[in-house]
N, C-alpha and C positions, 0 to 999 in steps of 0.2 A: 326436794326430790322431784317434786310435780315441776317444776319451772324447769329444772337438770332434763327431764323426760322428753318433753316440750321440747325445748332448744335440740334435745338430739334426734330426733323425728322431724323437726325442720330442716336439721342438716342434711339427714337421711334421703329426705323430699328435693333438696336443691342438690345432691349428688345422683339421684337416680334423673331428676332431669337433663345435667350434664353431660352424662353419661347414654343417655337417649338421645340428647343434641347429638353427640357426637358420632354414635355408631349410625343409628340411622336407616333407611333404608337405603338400596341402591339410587335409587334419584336423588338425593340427598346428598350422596357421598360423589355422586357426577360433578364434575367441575362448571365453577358457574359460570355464564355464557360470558361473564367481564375476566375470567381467568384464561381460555382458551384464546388461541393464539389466530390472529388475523389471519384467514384464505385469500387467495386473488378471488377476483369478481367471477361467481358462477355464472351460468346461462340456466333460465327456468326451464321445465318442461312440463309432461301431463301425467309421466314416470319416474319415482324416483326409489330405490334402492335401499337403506340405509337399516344395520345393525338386525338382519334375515327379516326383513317387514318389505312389501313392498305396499307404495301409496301411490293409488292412480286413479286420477281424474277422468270419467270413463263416461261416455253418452253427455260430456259437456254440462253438465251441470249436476253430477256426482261424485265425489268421493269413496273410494272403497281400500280397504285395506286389507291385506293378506298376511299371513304368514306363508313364509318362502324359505323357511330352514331349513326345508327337506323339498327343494323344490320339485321333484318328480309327484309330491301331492299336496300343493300349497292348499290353503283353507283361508276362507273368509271371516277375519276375526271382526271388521269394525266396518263401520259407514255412517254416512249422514249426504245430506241433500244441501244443494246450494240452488238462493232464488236467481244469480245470476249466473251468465256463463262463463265458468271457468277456465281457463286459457292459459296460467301460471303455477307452479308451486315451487315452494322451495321445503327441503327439510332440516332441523337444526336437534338435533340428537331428540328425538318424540314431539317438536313445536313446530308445525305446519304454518307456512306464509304463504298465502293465496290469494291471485291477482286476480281479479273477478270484472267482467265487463257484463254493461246490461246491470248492473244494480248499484247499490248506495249504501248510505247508513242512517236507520233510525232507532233514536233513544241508544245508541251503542251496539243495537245488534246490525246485523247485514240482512237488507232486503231486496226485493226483485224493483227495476229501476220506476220509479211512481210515474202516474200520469201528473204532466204538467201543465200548466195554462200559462203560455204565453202571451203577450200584448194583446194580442187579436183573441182570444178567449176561449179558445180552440183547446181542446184535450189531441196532447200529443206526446206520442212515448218518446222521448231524450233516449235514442241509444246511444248516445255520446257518451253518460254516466259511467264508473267503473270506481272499483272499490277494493283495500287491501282489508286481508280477513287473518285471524293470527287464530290458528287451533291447539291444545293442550291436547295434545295423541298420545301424552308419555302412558297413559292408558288406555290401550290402542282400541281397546273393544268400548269405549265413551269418550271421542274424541268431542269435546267441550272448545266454546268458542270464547276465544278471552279479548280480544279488541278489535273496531271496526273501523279502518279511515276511508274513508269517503275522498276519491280521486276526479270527480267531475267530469272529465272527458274523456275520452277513446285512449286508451294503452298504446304505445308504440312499442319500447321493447323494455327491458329491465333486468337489471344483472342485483348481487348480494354477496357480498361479502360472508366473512363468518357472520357479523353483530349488524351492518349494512346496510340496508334497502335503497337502492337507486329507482328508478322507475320515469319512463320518458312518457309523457302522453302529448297528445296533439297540440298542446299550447304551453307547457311547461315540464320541466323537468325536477324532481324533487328526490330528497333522501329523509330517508327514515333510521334510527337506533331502534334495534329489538332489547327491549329491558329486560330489568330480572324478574320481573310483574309481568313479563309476555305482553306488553305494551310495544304501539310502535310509536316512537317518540318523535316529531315533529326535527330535524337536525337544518334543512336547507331548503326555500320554493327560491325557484329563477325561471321567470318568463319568458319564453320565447318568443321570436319575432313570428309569423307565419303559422300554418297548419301540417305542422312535424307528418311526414312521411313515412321519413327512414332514419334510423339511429346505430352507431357503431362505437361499442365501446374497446377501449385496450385497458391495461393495468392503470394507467393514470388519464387518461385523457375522452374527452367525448367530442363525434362527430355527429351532427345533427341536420339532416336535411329535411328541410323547410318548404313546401309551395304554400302559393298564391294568387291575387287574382291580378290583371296590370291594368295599370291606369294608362289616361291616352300619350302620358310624359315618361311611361316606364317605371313609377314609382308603385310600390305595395301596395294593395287595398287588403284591410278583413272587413270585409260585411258584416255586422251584426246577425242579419235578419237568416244567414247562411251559416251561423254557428262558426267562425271565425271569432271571433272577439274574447275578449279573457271575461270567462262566466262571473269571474268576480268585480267585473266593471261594465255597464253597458256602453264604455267608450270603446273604440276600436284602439289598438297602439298603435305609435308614428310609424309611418310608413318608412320606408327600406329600400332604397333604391336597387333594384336585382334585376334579372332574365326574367326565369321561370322557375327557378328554384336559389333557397338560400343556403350556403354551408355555415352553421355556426361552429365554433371551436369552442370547448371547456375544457377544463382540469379540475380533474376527480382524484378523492383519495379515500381507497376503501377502509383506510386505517379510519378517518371519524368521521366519514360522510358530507366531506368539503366539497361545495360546488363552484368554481369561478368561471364565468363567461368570460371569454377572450374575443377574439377577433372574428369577423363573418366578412363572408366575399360571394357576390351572384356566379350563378350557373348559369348554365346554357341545359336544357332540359330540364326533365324528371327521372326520380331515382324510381324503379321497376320493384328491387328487388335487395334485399341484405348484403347476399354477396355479390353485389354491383359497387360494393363499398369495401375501403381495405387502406389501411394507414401503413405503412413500409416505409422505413427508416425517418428523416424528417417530408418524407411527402406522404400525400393523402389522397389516392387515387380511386376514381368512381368512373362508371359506365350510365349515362345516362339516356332516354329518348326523346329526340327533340319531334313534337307533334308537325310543328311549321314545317320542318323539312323529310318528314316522314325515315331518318334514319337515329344509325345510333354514335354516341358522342365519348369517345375516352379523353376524360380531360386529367391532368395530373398537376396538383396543386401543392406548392413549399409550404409546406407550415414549422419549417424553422423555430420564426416567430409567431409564434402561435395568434398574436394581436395582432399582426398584420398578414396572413395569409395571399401568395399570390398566385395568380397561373403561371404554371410552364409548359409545356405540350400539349396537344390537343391530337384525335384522330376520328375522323369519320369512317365510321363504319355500314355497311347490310340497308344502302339505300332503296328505298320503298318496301322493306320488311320490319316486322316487329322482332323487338328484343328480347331472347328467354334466357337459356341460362347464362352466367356469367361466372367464372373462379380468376382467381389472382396468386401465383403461384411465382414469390419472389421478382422475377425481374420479368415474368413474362406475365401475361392475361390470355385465356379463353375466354373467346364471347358468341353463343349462338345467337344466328339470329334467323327469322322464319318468313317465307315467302309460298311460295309450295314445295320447297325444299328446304334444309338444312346446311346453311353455311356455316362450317366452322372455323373461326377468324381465331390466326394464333399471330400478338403480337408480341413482340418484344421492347421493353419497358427499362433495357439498362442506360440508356441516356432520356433522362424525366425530359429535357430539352425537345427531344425531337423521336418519339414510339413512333417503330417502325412495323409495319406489316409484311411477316413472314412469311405467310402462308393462308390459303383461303382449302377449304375441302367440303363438297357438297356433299348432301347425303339424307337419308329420305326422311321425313319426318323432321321431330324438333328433340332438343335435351331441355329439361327445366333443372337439373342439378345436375353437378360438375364434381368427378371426387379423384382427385390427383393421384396415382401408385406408383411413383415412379418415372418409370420411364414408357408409362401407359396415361391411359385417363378412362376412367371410368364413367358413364353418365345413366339417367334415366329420364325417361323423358315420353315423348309419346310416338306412334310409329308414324306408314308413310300417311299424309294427308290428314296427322289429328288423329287416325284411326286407333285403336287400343294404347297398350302400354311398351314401351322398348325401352331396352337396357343393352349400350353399344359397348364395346370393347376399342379404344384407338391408341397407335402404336404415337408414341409425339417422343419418340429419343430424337429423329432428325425435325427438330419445329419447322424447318420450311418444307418439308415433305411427311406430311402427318398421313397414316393409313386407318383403314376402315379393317380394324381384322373383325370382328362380329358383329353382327345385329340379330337380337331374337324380340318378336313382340308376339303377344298375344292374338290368339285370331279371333276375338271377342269384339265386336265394335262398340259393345257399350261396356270395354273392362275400365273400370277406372282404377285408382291407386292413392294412399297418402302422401309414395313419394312422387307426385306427381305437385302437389302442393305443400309438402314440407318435408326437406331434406333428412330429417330424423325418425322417418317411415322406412328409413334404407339401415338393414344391418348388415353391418361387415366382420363377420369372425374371422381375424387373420389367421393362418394355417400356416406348415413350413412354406422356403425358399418361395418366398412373395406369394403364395396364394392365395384365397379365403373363400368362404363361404359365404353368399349373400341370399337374406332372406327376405323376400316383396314381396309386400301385401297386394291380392288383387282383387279388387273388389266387381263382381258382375251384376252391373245394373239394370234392372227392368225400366225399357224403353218406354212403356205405356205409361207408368206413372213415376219412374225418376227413383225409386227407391234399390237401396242395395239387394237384390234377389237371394247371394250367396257370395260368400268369401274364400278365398285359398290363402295361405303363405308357398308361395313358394322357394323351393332351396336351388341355386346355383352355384356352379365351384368357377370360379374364375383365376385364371391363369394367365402367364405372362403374354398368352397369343389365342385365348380360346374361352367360351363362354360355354361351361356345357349342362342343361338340364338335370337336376337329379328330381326328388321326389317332392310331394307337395300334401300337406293338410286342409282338411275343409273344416269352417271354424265360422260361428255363427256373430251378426253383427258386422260391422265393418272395423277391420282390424288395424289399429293404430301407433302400435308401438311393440317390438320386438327385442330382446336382449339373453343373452345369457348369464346362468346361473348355477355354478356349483356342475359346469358342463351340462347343464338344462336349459333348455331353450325356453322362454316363457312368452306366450304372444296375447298380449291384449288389445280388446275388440271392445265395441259399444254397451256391448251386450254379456262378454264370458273372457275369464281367462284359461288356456289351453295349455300346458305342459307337455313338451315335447320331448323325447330322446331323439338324438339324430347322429346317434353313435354309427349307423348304416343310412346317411341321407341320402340313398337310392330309396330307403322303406323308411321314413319317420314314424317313427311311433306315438300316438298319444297318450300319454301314461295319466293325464286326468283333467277332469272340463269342470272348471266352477263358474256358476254363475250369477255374475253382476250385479242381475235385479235381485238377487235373493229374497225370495216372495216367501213373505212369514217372518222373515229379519226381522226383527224389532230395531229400528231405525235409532237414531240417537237425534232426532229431529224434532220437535213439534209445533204446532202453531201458537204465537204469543196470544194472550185472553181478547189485549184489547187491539190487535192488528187487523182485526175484519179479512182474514186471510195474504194478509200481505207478508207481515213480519216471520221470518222464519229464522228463531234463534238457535244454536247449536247445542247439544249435550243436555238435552229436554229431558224432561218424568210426561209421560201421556200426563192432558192435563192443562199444559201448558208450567207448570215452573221448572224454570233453571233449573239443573243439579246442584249448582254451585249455590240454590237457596236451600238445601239440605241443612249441610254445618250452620247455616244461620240462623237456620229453624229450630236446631236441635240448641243451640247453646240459647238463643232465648226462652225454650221450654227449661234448660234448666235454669238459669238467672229465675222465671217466674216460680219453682220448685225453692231455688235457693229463698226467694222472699215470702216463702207461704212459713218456710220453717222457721226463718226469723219471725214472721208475726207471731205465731205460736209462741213462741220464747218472750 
């Protein structure tokens, strides 16, 4: 009866665990990251959205996390600090992928980037270092840091699949798998020729532009001693016969992380700018600035065959001005370019043989982004002479007769802006019959010492023919990224997130201000024992241990409990 007893108390024990396996908790019962179905390749950012949490990389080298279920009063449920500077994230249902410049990896965790000693003996900070970081947020109030890979040199740009990790930096391009371990697994390295610039992904394919320095025969040089050279050989690679820049072609597939090099062909210039780059149909068409000849260059290039890439048309552009924005809008292109005016050059792009120039129109100031409506174009940019910030209205239904219906800027000379330096500073709520609500950040700078003084978001309604003022919030920090939520507006700064109504965007409302640094947080951060202040591991106990040295702690206290009672026996 005792053996009968036994054996059904065993079974009991392996159906309750069963039965545990199976139910589970809700992470548990999530489907695992090798079950969910492949996405096209995302774009990172510093905001991201996902399942009422928003996670935003906020003053550049922090992490903050909100609840935003109820976003008229989101709350600050999590945080933690990063030693480098942050510039990327991705989210993958609570597992955070973060591209970090300015730091490295030691012993597995992510640190801020070490001083180095080069040949000459010299301590010198490598800001060329940069590093991908994988966090465990599924419990958002102790986001814990589960893998650290170590990227060597400057970030160019980086896209991610569902499962993914592409990632282009200055001398190579790599992919990484996200495991079920929250590992990022090593998939693909392919070396680049040159000192990557500018990078342009689509669904399957990579464009890559490359500078250099030239030899007196026109051949590539990387100088070692100039941080060109692949950090994992102190030889330079063969030179490359080019211009001034090089296009390399790949083929990507976000399905398992394949990378193949194909074909490369020299330039004539350098690439400025992202969208100075744009792949349409089999050609691959860029705006570049040649220095020699002080203007700008639309070259358009067959990549058919992808291995052998050639030229076909070329167009000079805004001779003895600089090149700012540029968009590419199927068969035709906008190209600003600045002198002490604004010439806006509209060409047209439907014979790759021979792009013809429609239209030139001056206009005061400059545009640094270009956002196509139709039968409008939207820009922002800066006003006349450099001075503050402008956001123009232009009529481009007739492309060789393109009009100036509005200009408003700022009368601030020291306003400056995000969209001024990144096009995803600019939000656009579309509204009925083509209109929308755009809201710009402007930041007003003190001239004595450079720092942000005070910030606004401003709201504008933009229409088919008319750019008209409505109302505006003051909002502390410099303000980075704006979106809607749940028809709430939420705008994050360096410093605070602001929730807005703008049910009446003649009178926005601020329905609640949290902030950032949250002073008194108990951080999820602390410093490693033996880092001498360097190391800064994630999802800490003041102290210095891990979290994740908890469960190990506790199941060796009992294994030691289990062996005291066997000695006893």
């Amino acid at each position: 009866m005792q053996t009968t007893a036994s054996a059904a108390l065993i079974l009991t024990l392996l159906l309750t665990l069963l039965l545990t396996a199976s139910c589970g908790s809700e992470d548990d019962m999530a489907p695992s990251l090798a079950q969910q179905p492949e996405a096209t390749l995302e774009e990172s950012d510093i905001t991201k959205v996902e399942g009422g949490l928003l996670y935003a990389l906020v003053g550049g080298r922090a992490l903050r996390i909100f609840d935003v279920t109820q976003p008229r009063s989101p709350s600050l449920v999590g945080m933690t600090d990063f030693p480098g500077w942050a510039g990327e994230l991705y989210v993958r249902d609570g597992v955070l992928v973060a591209v970090l410049d300015d730091a490295t990896c030691a012993n597995g965790w992510v640190t801020a980037e070490p001083l180095s000693s080069p040949s000459d003996g010299s301590d010198v900070l490598r800001e060329s270092s940069s590093a991908v970081v994988v966090l465990d947020a599924r419990d958002p109030q102790t986001p814990v840091q589960m893998a650290c890979t170590p990227l060597k040199d400057k970030v160019v740009a980086s896209r991610m699949s569902e499962r993914h990790l592409f990632v282009v930096t200055a001398s190579k391009v790599r992919s990484f798998a996200l495991s079920e371990q929250l590992h990022l697994e090593p998939v693909q390295t392919s070396t680049l020729s040159g000192w990557v610039s500018q990078a342009h992904f689509t669904a399957s394919q990579l464009f890559i532009v490359s500078e250099g320095g030239s030899t007196g025969s026109g051949g590539w040089v990387q100088p070692c001693d100039d941080g060109w050279c692949d950090y994992d050989s102190p030889e330079p690679r063969e030179p490359v016969a080019t211009n001034d820049s090089l296009l390399q072609v790949a083929a990507t597939s976000p399905l398992d992380g394949s990378i193949e090099l194909q074909g490369n062909l020299g330039l004539e210039g350098v690439v400025t700018g992202r969208f100075h780059l744009d792949a349409y149909g089999a050609t691959f068409r860029l705006v570049t600035y040649r220095w020699d000849y002080a203007d700008s260059l639309l070259q358009i290039i067959d990549v058919s065959d992808p291995w052998t890439p050639r030229r076909r048309g070329s167009l000079s552009l805004g001779a003895g001005e600089e090149l700012k924005g540029t968009r590419f809008v199927d068969d035709r292109v906008y190209v600003v370019t600045f002198r002490q005016i604004d010439p806006l050059w509209v060409v047209d792009l439907s014979d790759p043989d021979a792009p013809a120039l429609l239209s030139e129109l001056e206009v005061p100031g400059w545009s640094d982004f270009l956002f196509p409506r139709g039968k409008t174009l939207l820009t922002v940019g800066r006003g006349d002479g450099g001075v503050g910030v402008a956001v123009s209205l232009f009529d481009v239904s007739d492309a060789t007769q393109p009009r100036l219906l509005r200009q408003l800027t700022t009368s601030s000379w020291g306003a400056e802006s995000e969209a001024n330096i990144d096009h995803r500073g600019v939000t656009l709520i579309e509204g009925d019959e083509g209109t929308a609500l755009l809201a710009l950040p402007i930041a007003h700078v003190d001239g004595y010492c450079g720092a942000t003084a005070s910030s606004e978001l401003r709201l504008l309604d933009i229409t088919a023919t008319d750019i008209i003022p409505r109302g505006s919030i003051e909002q502390q920090g410099n303000i980075r990224r704006s979106f809607l939520v749940k028809g709430t507006l939420l705008s994050v700064s360096d410093t605070e997130l602001v929730a807005v109504d703008i049910q009446d965007p003649d009178y926005p409302e601020v329905t609640a201000r949290v902030d950032t640094e949250a002073t008194g947080y108990d951080a999820t951060t602390c410093m490693d024992d033996d880092a001498n202040g360097m190391v800064v591991p994630f999802g800490c106990e003041v102290g210095g241990s891990p979290a994740g040295a908890w469960p190990l702690g506790l199941f060796l206290l009992a294994l030691w409990f289990g062996r005291q009672r066997l000695a006893v026996r």
